[in-house]
N, C-alpha and C positions, 0 to 999 in steps of 0.2 A: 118366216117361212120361205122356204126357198122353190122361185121362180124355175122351170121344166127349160128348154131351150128353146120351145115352140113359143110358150108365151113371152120370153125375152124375145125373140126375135118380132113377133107381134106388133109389142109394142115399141117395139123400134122404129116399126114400118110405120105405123100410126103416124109415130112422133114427127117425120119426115113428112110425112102427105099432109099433115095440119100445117105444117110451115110452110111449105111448096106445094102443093096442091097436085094433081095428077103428073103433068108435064117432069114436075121435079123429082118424085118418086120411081118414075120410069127410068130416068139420066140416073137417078143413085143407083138402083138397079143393074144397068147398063155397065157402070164404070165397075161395079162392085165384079159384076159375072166376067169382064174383061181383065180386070184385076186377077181373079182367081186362076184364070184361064190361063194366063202368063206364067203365075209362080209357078203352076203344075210345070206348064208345059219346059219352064226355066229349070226348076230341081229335076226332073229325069233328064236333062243333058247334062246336069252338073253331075249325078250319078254317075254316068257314062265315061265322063273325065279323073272320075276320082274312087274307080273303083281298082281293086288288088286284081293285081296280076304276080305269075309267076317268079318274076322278079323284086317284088316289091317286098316278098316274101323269105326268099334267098337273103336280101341286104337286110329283112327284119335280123334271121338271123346271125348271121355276121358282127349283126352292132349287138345280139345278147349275149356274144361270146366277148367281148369286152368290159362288159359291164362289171364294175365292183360289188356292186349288189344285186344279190335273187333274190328280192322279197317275195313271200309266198301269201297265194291271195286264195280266203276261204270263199268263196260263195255261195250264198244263205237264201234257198229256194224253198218256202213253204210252201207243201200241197194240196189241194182240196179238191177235187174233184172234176178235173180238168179232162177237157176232151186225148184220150191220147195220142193223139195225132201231135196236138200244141205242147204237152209234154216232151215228146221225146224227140221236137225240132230245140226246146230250150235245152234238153243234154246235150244233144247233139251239138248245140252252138259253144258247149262249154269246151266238149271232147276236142273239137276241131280247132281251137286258140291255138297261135304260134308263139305263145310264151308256154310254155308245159308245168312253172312251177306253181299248181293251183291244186285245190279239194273244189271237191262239188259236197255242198253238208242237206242234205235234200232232209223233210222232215212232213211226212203225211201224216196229214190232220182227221186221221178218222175217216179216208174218204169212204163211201158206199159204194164209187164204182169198181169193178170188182178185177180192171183190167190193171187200174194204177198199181197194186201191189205185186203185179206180175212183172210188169216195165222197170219198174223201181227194183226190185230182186234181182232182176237180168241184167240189168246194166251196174249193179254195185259187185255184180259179179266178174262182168269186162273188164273193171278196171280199179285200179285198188283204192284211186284216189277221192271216188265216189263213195261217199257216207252216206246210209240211209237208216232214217228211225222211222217205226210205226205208232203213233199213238195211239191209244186204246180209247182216250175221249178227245170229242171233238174240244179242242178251245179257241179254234179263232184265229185270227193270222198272227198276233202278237206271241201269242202260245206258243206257235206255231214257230215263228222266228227265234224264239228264244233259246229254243229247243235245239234249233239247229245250230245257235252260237254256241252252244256247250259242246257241241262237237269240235268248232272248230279250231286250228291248230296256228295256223296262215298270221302272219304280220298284220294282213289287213283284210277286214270282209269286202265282199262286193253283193249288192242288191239285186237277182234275178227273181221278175216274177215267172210261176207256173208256165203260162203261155206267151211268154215275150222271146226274144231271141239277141246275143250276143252278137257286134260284129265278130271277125274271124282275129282283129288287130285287139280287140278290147283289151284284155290283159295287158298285152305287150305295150301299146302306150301309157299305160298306166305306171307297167313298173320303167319304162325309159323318164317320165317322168319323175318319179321317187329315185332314180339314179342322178337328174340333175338338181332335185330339192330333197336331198333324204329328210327335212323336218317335216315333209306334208303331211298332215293329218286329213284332213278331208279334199278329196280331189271330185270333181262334178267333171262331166261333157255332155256334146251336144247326142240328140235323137231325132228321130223319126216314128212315122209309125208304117204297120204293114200289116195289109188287108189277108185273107183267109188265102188270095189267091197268089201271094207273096210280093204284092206290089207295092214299093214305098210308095210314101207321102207327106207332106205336114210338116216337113224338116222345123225344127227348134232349133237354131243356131242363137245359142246363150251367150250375155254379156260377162265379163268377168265378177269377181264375186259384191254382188248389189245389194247389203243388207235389204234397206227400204223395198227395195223388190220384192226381196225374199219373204219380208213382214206382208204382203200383201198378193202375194201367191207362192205355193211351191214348186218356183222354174229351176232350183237344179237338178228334182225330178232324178231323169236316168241318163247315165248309170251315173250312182252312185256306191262312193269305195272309201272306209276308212278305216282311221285308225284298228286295229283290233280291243288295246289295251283302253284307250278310250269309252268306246260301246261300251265296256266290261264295268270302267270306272263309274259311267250314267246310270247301269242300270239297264242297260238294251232296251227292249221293244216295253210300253204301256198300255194294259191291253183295255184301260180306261180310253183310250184315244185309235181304237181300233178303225179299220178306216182312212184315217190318217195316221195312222202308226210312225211311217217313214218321215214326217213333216214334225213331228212331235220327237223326233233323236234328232232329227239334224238340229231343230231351234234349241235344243240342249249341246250338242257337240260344237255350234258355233260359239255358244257359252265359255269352253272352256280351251279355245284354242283361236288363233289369226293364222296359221298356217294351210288356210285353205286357195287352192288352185282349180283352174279351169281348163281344160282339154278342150282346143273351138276346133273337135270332129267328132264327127256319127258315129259312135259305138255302142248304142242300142235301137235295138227296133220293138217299139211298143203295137204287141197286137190288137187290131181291132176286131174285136167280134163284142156281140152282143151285151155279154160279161163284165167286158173289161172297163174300167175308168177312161181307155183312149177311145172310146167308141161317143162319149158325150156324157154330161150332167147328169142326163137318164137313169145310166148306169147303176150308180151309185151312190144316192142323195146323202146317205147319213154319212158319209164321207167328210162331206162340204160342215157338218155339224160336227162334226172329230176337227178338223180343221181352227175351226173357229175357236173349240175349247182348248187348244193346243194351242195358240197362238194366245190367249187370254191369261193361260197359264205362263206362257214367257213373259207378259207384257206385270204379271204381278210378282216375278222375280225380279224383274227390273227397278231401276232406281229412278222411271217414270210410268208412273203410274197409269191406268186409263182403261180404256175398256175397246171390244174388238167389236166390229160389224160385221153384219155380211153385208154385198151392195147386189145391185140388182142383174148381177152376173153369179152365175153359180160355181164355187173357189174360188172368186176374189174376193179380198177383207178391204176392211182398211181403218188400222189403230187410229182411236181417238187420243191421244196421248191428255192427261191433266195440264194445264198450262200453269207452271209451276209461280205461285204468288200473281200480280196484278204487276209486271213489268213495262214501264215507261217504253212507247215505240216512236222514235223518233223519222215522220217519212219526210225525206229531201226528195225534193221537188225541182229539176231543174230545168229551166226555161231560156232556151238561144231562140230564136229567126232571124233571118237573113234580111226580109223586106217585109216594108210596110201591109201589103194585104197577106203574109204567111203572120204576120204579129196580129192582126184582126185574129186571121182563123185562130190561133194560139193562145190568143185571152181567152176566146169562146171557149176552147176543149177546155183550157186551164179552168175557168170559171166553174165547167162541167163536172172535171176532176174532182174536185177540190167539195163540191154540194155530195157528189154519190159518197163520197167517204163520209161525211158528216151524216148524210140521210140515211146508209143502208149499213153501215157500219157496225154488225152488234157489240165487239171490243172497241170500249171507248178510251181506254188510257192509249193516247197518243198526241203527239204533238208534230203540228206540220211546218215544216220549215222552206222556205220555199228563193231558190238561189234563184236570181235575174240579173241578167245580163244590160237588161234594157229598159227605160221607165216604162212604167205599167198606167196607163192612161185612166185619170182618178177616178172614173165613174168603177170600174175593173177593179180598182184600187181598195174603193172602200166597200165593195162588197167581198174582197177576201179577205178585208179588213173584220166583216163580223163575223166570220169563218175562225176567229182566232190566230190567224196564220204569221208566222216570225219569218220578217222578209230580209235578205242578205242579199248584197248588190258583191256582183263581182264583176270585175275588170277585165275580164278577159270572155266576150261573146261566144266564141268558137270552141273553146276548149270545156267542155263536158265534163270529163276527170276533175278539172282545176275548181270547177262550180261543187261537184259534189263533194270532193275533199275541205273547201270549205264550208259547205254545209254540217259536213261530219264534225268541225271544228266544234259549232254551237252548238249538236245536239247533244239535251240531257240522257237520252234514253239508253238504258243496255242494248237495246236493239235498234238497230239501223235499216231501214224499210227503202231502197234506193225506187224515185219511183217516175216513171215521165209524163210528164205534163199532158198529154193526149191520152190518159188512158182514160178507164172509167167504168168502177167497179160495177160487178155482177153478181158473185157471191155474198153474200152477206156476214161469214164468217171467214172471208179469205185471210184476215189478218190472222184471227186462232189459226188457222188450218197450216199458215205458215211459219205459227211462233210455237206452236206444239213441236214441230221439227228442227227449226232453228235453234229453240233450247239445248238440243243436245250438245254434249261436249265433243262428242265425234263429227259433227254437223259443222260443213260452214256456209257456203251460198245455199238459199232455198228458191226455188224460182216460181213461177206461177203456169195457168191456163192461158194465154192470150189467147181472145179471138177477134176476127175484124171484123165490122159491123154489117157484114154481107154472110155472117155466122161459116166464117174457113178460116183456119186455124194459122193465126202467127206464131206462137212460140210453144211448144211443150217440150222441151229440151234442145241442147246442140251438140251435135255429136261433129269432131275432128277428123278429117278422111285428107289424108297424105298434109298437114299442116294447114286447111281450110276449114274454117267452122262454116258449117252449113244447120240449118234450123232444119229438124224432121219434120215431116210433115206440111209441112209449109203449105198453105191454099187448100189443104186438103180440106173437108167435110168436117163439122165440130163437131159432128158425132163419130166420126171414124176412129176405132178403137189403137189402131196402132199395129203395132208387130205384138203378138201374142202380149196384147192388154196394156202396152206402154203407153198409150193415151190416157189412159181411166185408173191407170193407178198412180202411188207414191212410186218414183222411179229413179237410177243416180244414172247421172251423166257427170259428162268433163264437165261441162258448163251451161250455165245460165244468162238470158238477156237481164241486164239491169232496167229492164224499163220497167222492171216491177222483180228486186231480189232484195231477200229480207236477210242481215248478218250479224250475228252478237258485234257490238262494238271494240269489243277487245279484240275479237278476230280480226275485224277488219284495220285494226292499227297495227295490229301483228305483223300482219302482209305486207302493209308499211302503204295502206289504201290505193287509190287508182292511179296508176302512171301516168303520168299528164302528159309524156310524151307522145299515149294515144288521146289525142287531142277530141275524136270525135268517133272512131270508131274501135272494137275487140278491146277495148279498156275494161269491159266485165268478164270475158274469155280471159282475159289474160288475169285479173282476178283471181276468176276461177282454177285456172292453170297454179297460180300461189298458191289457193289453197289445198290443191289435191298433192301439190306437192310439199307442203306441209303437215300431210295426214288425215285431211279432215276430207269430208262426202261430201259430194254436194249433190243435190235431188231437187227436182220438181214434184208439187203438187199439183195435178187437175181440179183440187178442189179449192185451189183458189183461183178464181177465173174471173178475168175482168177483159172487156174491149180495149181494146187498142188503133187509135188512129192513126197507123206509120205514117213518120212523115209529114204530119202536119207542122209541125214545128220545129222540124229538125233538116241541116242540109242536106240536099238529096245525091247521093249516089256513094261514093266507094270512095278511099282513096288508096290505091297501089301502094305506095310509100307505106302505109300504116302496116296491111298483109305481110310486104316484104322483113320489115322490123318487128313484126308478133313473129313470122318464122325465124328470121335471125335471132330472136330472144330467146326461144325456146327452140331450136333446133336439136341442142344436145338431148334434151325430156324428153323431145318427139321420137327422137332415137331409141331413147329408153323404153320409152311406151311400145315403140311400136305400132300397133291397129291401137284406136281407140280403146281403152280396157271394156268401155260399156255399148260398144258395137261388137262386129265378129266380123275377123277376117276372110270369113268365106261369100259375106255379103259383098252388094255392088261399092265400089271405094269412087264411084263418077254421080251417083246418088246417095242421099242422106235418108231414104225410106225405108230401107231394112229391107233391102231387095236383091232375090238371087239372081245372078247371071250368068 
């Protein structure tokens, strides 16, 4: 059954005041309304900066008289019943595009009100390019859509709801982009929304294309623009998945293509009014229940198998994936300290480690292998000793990479569970949670939830801002959801901390494992850097979550040399890349929180 936004929010609060008691409730409060207070007041200056003027419009067109290709873009507006006022601000957003080569395929669905088929006549009459059908039974937006694709002519559709509005650039970025990638088949950007009284807000500035995202909500949303001949080939709209209709083509169009791109700018504005799905969960609950069957349905095309939840957010999932056979997980364990009382503290976490994996563990085939640098004092000894645990002594204290590599030597398992000694598990199926994903063949680092024992958040992904990994969120609240849900769901980033990343074994020999050169730090950045640059995803789970002690047993602080040499390594990639693929260039690049400035 799905949770209203009042009672998720509720229970939020709750959850907070039982672990913090008044004092603490008040501060989350505090920080939260300060927080919001900021982004608003941050995104209307960013507006201000980044809106079309006169000229901006001149050099549009300029560069489309250049262009080798016109692609023609049909846009697929079903109608039903829509105040006219919010009607004929979406023609009007179409009519006013500084690219011209478009249809508008408009398609009333039976409305009642008695003005739509007056508006809709009028304006297929202004202009030629304006397609309008009446149908005579209501069926529903999918009907509805379909109807309009049979109209249309265009290269490629574009998604306008009834009441939402086009920027004035939308087209024209879209075909500048199909000018510098003619293969694009599916192209997404960022959005906003805008209230009755025309005021943005809420900007979504989207990571580039995030499967595991994607599986657990639908962020590339609006606008959305694709193939033509594609739609055609699927099948277009299922009016089984109504609702979600639009989440239910794209998890088939991803199906049958990789040539998908990202536009990191605002070229739709989602209206809020009472009606709409941008107004809240309220809205439109069976939605969230379309969603879900749509997603269950990809997940049983697939070639792993599983089943779909909903979570205690309303449109977010999150796939249980089958974890394919009873695969051997092999976790290394690496253990340095510097001195005598950092090795006390470091047996104790070790010790700790080492019991919550045994205690709370519900997948049991694994095998712990545990690298040390230093003799482990016997009493310590022999109680890891009944833990089962395969101990490997290496030569080299300080180096990290060198402990783990040969740890990786002796392990039997297909999967390799990199894990450090100070953590200590919380989840109780973090291993499933993260071999469900690891399996994949498109899959390589999987990372985990860290949190620190004052419950604020060490690790849920790292995202790269001018060649520095910076951990999101960092100290933040363990219940803080993120940038629109990136805390709480399956998510990819460049990279993951090793002090808890799970990797098929093969992969990790692939990459030709950790550089020992990074002696002690960005040795799993740089990793993860091999594997994105070999093809493969990497993504965090929050639903494997476990504490983490930074620092207990590890040298404290940075060392310059290392940063200097992950940039000189990868300088030419960085290049390549650009912003981070799984950040957005219009975010802050001096912070790692997904914050506008």
């Amino acid at each position: 059954m799905i949770k209203n936004d009042k009672t998720q929010k509720f229970n939020k609060l709750k959850q907070i005041w039982l672990k913090r008691r008044t004092v603490g409730l008040l501060s989350f409060l505090f920080q939260r309304s300060l927080s919001k207070w900021k982004q608003k007041r941050n995104y209307q200056k960013w507006i201000r900066r980044h809106r079309l003027d006169e000229k901006d419009t001149l050099s549009a067109h300029e560069q489309i008289k250049q262009w080798k290709l016109r692609p023609k873009f049909s846009v697929i507006t079903p109608v039903y019943n829509v105040d006219a006022v919010w009607l004929e601000k979406a023609i009007e957003s179409v009519i006013n595009q500084i690219y011209a080569d478009w249809e508008l395929c408009i398609v009333d669905d039976a409305s009642t009100k008695p003005r739509i088929r007056s508006i809709l006549t009028s304006y297929s009459k202004l202009d030629p390019r304006i397609k309008v059908v009446f149908r005579t039974e209501n069926g529903h937006i999918s009907a509805a859509s379909n109807s309009a694709l049979e109209l249309a002519t265009g290269d490629y559709i574009a998604l306008l709801d009834h009441d939402d509005e086009l920027t004035i650039d939308a087209l024209f970025e879209n075909a500048k982009l199909i000018n510098q990638h003619p293969e694009a088949d599916f192209i997404y950007s960022d959005e906003d929304k805008i209230d009755i009284k025309g005021k943005r807000s809420d900007p979504f500035f989207k990571p580039d294309w995030s499967p595991e995202y994607f599986y657990s909500c639908m962020y590339t949303c609006h606008l959305g623009v694709y193939r033509t001949s594609i739609i055609r080939e699927i099948g277009g709209f299922r009016s089984e998945y109504n609702g979600s209709q639009d989440y239910d083509l794209v998890l088939r169009v991803v199906e049958k293509t990789k040539n998908i791109y990202h536009i990191p700018k605002i070229l739709y504005h989602w209206r809020t009014i009472p009606s709409s799905a941008a107004s809240g969960s309220e809205a439109k609950p069976w939605a969230y229940l379309a969603g879900q069957k749509a997603l269950q349905a990809m997940v049983e095309r697939s070639c792993y198998p599983g089943i779909v939840e909903q979570t205690n957010n309303s449109g977010l999932y999150r796939i249980r994936r089958d974890v394919i056979g009873q695969p051997l997980v092999s976790i290394i364990i690496s253990r340095s300290v510097k001195s005598s009382n950092a090795g006390q503290v470091s047996l104790g976490n070790l010790e700790n480690c080492i019991r919550s994996i045994y205690q709370l563990s519900t997948y049991r085939n694994f095998e712990i292998i545990l690298v040390d640098a230093y003799d482990i004092a016997e009493a310590i000894s022999n109680k890891i000793t009944a833990f089962d645990v395969q101990l490997v002594r290496c030569a080299e204290p300080c180096n990290v990479s060198m402990q783990i590599n040969q740890g990786a030597v002796q392990a039997k398992g297909q999967f390799l569970l990199l894990l450090n000694d100070n953590t200590e598990v919380v989840a109780p199926d973090w291993i499933e949670s993260m071999l469900e994903l690891a399996q994949q063949s498109e899959i390589g680092a999987v990372g985990a939830k860290l949190l620190s024992p004052n419950d604020r958040i060490q690790h849920v992904g790292i995202v790269l801002l001018d060649g520095t990994p910076y951990h999101t969120f960092y100290g933040f609240d363990s219940t803080h959801p993120g940038y629109h849900c990136s805390n709480i769901v399956n998510r990819n980033y460049l990279a993951v901390t090793a002090a808890c990343l799970m990797i098929r074994q093969e992969v990790f020999h692939e990459l030709g494992g950790l550089d020992e050169d990074f002696s002690l730090n960005y040795h799993d950045v740089d990793l993860c850097l091999k594997a994105h640059q070999a093809g493969y995803r990497n993504v965090v789970t929050p639903y494997a979550q476990l504490l983490y002690y930074e620092s207990a047993s590890r040298e404290k602080g940075s060392r310059p040399q290392e940063w200097h040499q992950l940039n000189h390594k990868w300088k030419d990639y960085f290049k390549q890349l650009g912003t981070d693929p799984y950040y957005n260039p219009n975010l802050s690049l001096l912070s790692p929180n997904f914050e506008i400035v």
